[in-house]
C-alpha positions as CSV (number, residue, x, y, z in Angstrom):
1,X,12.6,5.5,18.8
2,X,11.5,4.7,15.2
3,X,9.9,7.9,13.7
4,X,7.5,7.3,10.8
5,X,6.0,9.8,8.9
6,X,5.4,8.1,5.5
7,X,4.0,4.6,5.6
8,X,3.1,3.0,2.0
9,X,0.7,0.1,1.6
10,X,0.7,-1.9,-1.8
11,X,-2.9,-2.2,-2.8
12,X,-3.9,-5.2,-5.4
13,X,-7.3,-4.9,-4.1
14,X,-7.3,-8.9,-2.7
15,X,-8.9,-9.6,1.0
16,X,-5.4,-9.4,2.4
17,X,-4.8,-5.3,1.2
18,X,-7.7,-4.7,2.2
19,X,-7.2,-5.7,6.2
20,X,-4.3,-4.1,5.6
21,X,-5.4,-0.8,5.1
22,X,-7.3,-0.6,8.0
23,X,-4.0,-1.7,10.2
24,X,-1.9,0.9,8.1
25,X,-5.0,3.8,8.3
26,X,-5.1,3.1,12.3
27,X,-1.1,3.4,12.4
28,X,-1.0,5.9,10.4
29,X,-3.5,8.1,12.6
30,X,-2.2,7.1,15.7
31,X,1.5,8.0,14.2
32,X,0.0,11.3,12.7
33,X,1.9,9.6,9.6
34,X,1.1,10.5,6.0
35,X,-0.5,7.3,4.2
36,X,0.3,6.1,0.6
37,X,-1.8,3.8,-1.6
38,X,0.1,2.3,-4.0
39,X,-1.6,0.1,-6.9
40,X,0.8,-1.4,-9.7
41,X,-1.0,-2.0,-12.7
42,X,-0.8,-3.0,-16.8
43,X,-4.4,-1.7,-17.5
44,X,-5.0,1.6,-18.9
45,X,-8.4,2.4,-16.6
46,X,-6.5,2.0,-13.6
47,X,-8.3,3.0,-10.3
48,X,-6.4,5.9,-8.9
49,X,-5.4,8.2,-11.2
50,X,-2.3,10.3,-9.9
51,X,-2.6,12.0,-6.1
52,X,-6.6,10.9,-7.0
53,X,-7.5,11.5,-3.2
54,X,-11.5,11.4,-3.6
55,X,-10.8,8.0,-5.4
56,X,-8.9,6.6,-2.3
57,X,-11.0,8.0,0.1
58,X,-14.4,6.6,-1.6
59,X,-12.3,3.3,-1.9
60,X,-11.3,2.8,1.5
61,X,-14.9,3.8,2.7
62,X,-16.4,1.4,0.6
63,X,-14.5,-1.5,1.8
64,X,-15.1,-0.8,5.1
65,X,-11.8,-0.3,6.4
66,X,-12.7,3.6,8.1
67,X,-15.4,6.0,8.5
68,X,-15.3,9.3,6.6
69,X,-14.5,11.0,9.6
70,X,-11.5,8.7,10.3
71,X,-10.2,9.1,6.9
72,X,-10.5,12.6,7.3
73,X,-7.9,12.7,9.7
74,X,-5.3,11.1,8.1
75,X,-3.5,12.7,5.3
76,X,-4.0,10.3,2.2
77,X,-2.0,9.7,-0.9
78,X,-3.5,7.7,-3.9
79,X,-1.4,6.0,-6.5
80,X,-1.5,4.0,-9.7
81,X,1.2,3.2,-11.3
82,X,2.2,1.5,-14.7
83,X,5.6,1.2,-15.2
84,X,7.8,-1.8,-14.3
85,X,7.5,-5.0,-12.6
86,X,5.3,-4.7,-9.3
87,X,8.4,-5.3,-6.5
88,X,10.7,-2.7,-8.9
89,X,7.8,0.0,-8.6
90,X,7.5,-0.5,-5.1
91,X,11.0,0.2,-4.6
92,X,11.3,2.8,-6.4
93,X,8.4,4.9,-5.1
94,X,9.1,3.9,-1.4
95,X,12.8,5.8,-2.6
96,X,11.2,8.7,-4.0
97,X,8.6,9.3,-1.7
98,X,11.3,8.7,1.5
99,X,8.7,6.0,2.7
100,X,9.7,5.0,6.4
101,X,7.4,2.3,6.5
102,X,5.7,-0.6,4.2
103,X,3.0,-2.5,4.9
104,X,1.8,-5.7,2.7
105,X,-0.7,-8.4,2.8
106,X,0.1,-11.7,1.6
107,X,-2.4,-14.3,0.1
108,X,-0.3,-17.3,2.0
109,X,0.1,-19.6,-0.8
110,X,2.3,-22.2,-0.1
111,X,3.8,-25.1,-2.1
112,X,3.2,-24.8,-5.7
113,X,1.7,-22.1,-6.2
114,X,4.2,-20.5,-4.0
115,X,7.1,-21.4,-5.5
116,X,5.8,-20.6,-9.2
117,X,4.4,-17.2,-8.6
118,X,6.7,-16.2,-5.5
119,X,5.6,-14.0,-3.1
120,X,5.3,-9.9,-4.0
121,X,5.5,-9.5,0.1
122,X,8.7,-11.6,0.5
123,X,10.5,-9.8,-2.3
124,X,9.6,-6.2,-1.6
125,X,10.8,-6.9,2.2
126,X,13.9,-8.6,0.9
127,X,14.7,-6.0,-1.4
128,X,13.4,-2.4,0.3
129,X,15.3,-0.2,2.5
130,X,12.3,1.1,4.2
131,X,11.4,-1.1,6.9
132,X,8.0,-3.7,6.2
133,X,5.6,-5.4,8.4
């Protein structure tokens, strides 16, 4: 039986991190799992300052992904982070944190667009240890 204590989610703020948060928050409780918000940024007013847990909290609430009362029950950990590329500093805190799980959303572009940005989902899967959904 896979035990998961730790699941990460990489928040850019899009559509699909958001519906992931509420699969990952609903995992997370029902796994009495400690969850981990992880934005990668460049800017200097980024949105959660280090282990800024109010800031996640009020996020999540606001998009609609959890009551307070849900949120409350689930242990929550609020990132930003500046350094590196966005799939390296996934990695790397998913290693430091001993992450057992990652979840991602992916925008689904195909084609094109696809092939000239790649996909951040594909590449952290391909790359990670932890396993991804």
């Amino acid at each position: 039986m896979l035990v998961v204590n730790k699941i990460l989610i990489a928040r850019d703020f899009s559509d699909a991190s958001t519906r992931v948060l509420r699969h990952g928050l609903a995992l997370a409780a029902q796994m009495q799992a400690q969850l981990h918000v992880l934005h990668v940024t460049d800017r200097a007013d980024q949105p959660y300052s280090a282990r800024d847990l109010p800031a996640v909290r009020d996020d999540l609430q606001a998009a609609g992904v959890a009551s307070e009362e849900d949120l409350l029950a689930v242990p929550i950990v609020g990132v930003s982070r500046k350094e590196g590329g966005v799939v390296d500093t996934i990695h790397q805190y998913a290693e430091t944190e001993e992450i057992d799980l990652i979840a991602l959303g992916t925008h689904g572009r195909e084609g094109a667009g696809r092939l000239w940005r790649g996909s951040v989902a594909e590449a952290v899967i391909r790359g990670g240890e932890a396993p991804g959904c």
